[in-house]
N, C-alpha and C positions, 0 to 999 in steps of 0.2 A: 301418327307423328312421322314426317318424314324422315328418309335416312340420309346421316349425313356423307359426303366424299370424303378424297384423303387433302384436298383443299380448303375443306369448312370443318373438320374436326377439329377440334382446340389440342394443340401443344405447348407441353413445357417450354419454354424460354430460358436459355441461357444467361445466368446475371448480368452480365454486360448489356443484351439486348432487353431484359427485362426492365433495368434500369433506366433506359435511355424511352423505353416506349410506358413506363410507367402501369403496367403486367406481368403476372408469371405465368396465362395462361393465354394462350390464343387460337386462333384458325390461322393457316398460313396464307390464306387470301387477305387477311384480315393486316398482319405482321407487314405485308405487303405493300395496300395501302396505304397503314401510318407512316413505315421510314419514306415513301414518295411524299405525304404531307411535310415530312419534317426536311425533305430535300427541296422540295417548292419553297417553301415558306420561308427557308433561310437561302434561298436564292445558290444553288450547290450543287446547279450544271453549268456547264461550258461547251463549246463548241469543238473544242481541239484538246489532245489529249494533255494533261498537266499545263491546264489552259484557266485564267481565271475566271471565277463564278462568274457567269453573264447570268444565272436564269433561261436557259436554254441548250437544248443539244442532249446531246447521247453519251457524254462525260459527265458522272459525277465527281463533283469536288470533295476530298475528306476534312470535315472539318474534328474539331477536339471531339465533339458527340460520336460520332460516327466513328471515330478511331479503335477506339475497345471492340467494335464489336467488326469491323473490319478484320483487324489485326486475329482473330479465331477462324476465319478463312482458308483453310487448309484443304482440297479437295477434286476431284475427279470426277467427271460426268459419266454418264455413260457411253457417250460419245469419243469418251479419251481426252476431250480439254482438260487442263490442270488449270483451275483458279487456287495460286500462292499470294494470299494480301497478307504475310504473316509480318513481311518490311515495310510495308508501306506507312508511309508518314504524313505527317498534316499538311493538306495543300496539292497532293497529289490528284490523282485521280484513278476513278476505275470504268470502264464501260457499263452501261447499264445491264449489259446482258448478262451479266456476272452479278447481278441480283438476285438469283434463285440462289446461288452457290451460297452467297451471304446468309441467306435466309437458313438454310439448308444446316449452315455449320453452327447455327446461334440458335436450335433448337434439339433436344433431346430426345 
């Protein structure tokens, strides 16, 4: 059997993201994929920052889904960036690059 990474191993999920992805257990490649399906699907980038959903670009839009597990965003790369989504509100937006961070605080 092969062995798994630290991107294909399954983690606990946090209830908010739990909720919103419809599991308590995943891989973080996996976590990954599904919120880009559910940001595709409901059309939840834009082009410009706190810009409206076009479906496209490097801005995502927050909508009510998204909000709960946004808003548990609290955190520090190793790099020293600080992603704080703990104010942000419906309509807003955040950079895609601030996905891992998301992913990162909405797991245990």
């Amino acid at each position: 059997m092969a062995k798994t990474n630290g991107l294909s191993t399954p983690v606990k999920l946090k209830e908010d993201l739990a909720e919103l992805l419809g599991a308590t257990e995943m891989a973080r490649s996996e976590i990954t994929k599904k919120l880009w399906d559910y940001i595709k699907a409901n059309k939840l980038q834009t082009k410009t920052e706190n810009g409206k959903a076009e479906n496209a670009g490097k801005y995502i839009v927050v909508d009510a889904k998204l909000l709960p597990v946004f808003k548990n965003t609290n955190s520090k790369s190793k790099s020293g960036n600080l992603t704080d989504l703990r104010k942000i509100k419906e309509g807003q937006t955040i950079n895609m690059m601030q996905m891992a961070a998301v992913v990162g605080a909405n797991i245990e």
